[in-house]
C-alpha positions, 0 to 999 in steps of 0.5 A: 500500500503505497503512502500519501505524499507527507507535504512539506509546510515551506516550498523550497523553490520546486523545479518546473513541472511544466507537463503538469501545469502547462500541458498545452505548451510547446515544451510540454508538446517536447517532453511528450515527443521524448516519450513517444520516442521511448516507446517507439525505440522498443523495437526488441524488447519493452522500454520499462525502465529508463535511466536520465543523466549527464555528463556534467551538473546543471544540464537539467536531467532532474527537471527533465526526468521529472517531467518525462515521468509525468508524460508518462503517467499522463497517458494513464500508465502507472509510473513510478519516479526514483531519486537515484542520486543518492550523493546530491537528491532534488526529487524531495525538493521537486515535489515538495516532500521529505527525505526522511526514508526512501531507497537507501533506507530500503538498502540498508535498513531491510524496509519493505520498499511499498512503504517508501512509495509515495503518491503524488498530486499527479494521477497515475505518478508515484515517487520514490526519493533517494532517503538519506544520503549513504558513505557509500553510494556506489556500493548501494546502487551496485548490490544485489538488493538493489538489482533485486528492489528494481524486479519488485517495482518493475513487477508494479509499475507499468513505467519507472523513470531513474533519475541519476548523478553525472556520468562524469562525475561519479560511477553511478549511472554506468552501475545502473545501465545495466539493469535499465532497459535504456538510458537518456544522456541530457545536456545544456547546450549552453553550458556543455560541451561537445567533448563532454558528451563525448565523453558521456557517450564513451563512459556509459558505452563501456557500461553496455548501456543501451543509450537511446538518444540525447536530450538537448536542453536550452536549444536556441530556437530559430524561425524554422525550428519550433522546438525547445527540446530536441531529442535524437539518436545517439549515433 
């Protein structure tokens, strides 16, 4: 039995979930084109599970897969959204809810994942935040429990969007490629380079991740381009 999300009484500054409160937007129309893309990139196998990351901070991934998730569930699909980054977590910001327990308390702590579930006002989205920071993140996401916590709530879920640090950064994302059926790299045009989604590519490809496409944030639209988002193949 999943839980009400536990509101906070403050708004710390939540990201944008533009799906949600401007449906009708050209941005909007952008993230559900990135999910049309997802379903349509299953040519061999289901697209379940889909992990967002890259190469460097602040390209926007955690608005982006905050926003992909609601796409999601706004096609009537249960879906569920995971704060993997258990260094630097934002889900509980985004949404306006606590961090006191969530997948690093059902790591470590043995507490039966559906607890840690939360609702959110969003039909058909439910939300699983990171829980309180480890010493050892990597070694978290990369046991066994983990592997195994990702068949039980694919077993529930319809969709699972995972949310995860920069490629570059840390490890993470490269230990979490291999139990997700797909992997979106995001990236700010404005502030990353080309050489660091290179780089991204190259780190998650030595993973054996299947990388379905790249996210280009900020895109300067031009008179011919009405997109704000763009996403495309990885080749």
């Amino acid at each position: 039995m999943f839980k009400k999300k536990n509101k906070l009484e403050y708004i710390s500054d939540p990201r944008q979930l533009i799906v949600h409160n401007d449906p009708k937007s050209p941005i909007s129309e952008q993230y559900r084109t990135i999910r049309t893309n997802i379903i349509f990139s299953a040519v061999d196998k289901e697209m379940k599970t889909i992990l967002l990351t890259s190469g460097a901070p602040n390209a926007g991934k955690s608005t982006t897969a905050a926003n992909v998730a609601i796409a999601f569930a706004q096609t009537g699909k249960k879906t569920l959204l995971i704060d993997c980054d258990l260094r630097r977590p934002t889900m509980h910001y985004t949404f306006e809810t606590t961090n006191t327990n969530g997948l690093s308390s059902a790591i470590v702590n043995d507490i039966n994942i559906q607890e840690l579930i939360e609702l959110t006002d969003i039909h058909n989205l439910h939300l699983l935040t990171a829980g309180p920071i480890p010493p050892n993140p990597a070694e978290l996401l990369q046991s066994f429990k983990m592997k195994n916590l990702m068949k039980t709530l694919e077993a529930n879920f319809d969709f699972i969007i995972v949310d995860t640090p920069p490629a570059l950064s840390v490890a993470d994302a490269s230990i979490l490629s291999d139990i997700v059926d797909g992997v979106l790299i995001v990236t700010n045009t404005k502030t990353n380079s080309r050489d660091e989604l290179r780089k991204t590519k190259e780190s998650l490809q030595k993973a054996n991740a299947n990388i379905l496409g790249i996210v280009l944030n900020n895109k300067k639209m031009t008179t011919r381009d009405s997109y704000y988002y763009y996403y495309g193949g990885d080749k």
